[in-house]
Structure formats: structure tokens, C-alpha cells
C-alpha positions as CSV (number, residue, x, y, z in Angstrom):
1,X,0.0,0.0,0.0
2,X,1.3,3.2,-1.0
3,X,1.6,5.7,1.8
4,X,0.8,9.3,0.4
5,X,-0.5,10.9,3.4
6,X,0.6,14.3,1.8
7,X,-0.9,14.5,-1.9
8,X,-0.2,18.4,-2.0
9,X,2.1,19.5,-4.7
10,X,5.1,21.7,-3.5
11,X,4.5,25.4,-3.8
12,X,5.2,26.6,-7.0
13,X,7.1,30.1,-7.5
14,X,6.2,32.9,-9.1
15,X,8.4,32.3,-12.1
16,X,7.0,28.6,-12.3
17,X,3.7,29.8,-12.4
18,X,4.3,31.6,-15.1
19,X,6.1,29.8,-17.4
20,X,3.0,26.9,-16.5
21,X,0.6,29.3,-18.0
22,X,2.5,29.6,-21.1
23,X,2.9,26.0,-21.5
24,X,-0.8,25.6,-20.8
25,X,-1.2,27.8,-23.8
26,X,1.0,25.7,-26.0
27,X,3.9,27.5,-26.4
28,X,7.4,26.0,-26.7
29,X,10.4,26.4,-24.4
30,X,12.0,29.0,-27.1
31,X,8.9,30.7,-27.6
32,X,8.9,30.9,-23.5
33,X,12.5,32.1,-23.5
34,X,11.6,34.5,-26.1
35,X,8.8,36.2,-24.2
36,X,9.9,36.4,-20.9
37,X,13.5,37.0,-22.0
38,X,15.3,34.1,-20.9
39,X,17.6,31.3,-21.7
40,X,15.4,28.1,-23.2
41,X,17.6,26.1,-21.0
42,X,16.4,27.7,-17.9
43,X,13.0,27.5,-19.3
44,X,13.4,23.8,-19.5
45,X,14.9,23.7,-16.4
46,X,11.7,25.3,-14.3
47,X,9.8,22.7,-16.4
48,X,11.7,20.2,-14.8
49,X,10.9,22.2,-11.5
50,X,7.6,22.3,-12.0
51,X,6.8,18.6,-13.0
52,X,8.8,17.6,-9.9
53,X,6.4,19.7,-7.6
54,X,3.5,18.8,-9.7
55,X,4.2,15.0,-9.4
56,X,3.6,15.0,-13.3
57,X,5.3,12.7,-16.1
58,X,5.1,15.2,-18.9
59,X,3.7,18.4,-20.1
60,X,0.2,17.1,-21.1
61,X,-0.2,15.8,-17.8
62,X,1.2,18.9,-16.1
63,X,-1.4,20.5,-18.0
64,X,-4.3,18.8,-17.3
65,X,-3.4,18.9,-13.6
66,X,-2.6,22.7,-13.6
67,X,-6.0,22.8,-14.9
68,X,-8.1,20.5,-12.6
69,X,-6.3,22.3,-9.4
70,X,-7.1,26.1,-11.0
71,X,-3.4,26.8,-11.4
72,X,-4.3,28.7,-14.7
């Protein structure tokens, strides 16, 4: 039996948040980059971030979960 007894995701930051409503809004990590003016790597990176927080295995899923827990 798994014990979960806290499902909660980690607090996202203010940056995360961001870059989760532009992925939620299909844009790539260069488009990202582009718009809020940095690196794609360090977009990629608070991807990683955020799907580690999120407990998600890819960006549909992180997606769909920012959705169904009003993230965006």
C-alpha cells in the first residue's frame, strides 16, 4: 500500500507559475525564453521544477493537472 498521506504539490514560484501558463497555452520552451527574455535552457529547467512539484510525467499531464487544481 502506498503511503501518500501528503498528496499536495510543492508550492510553485512565481516564475514557475508563469512559465505553467504559457505551457498551458502551447507555447514551446523558445517561444517561453523568447517572451519572458530568458535562456530556453532555464525555461526547461523550471519545467523540470515544475513537473517535480507537480508529481507529473510530462507536459500534457502537467497541464491537465494545472487545470483540474485552478493553477491557470
Amino acid at each position: 500500500m502506498d503511503d501518500n498521506t501528503d498528496s499536495r504539490p510543492e508550492r510553485l514560484t512565481n516564475r514557475e507559475s508563469e512559465i505553467l501558463r504559457c505551457v498551458t497555452l502551447g507555447m514551446s520552451a523558445k517561444e517561453i525564453a523568447k517572451h519572458l527574455a530568458i535562456a530556453p535552457r532555464t525555461v526547461e529547467r523550471h519545467i523540470d521544477h515544475i513537473r517535480l512539484k507537480t508529481r507529473t510525467r510530462n507536459r500534457s499531464h502537467m497541464v491537465a493537472f494545472a487545470m483540474a487544481n485552478g493553477l491557470v
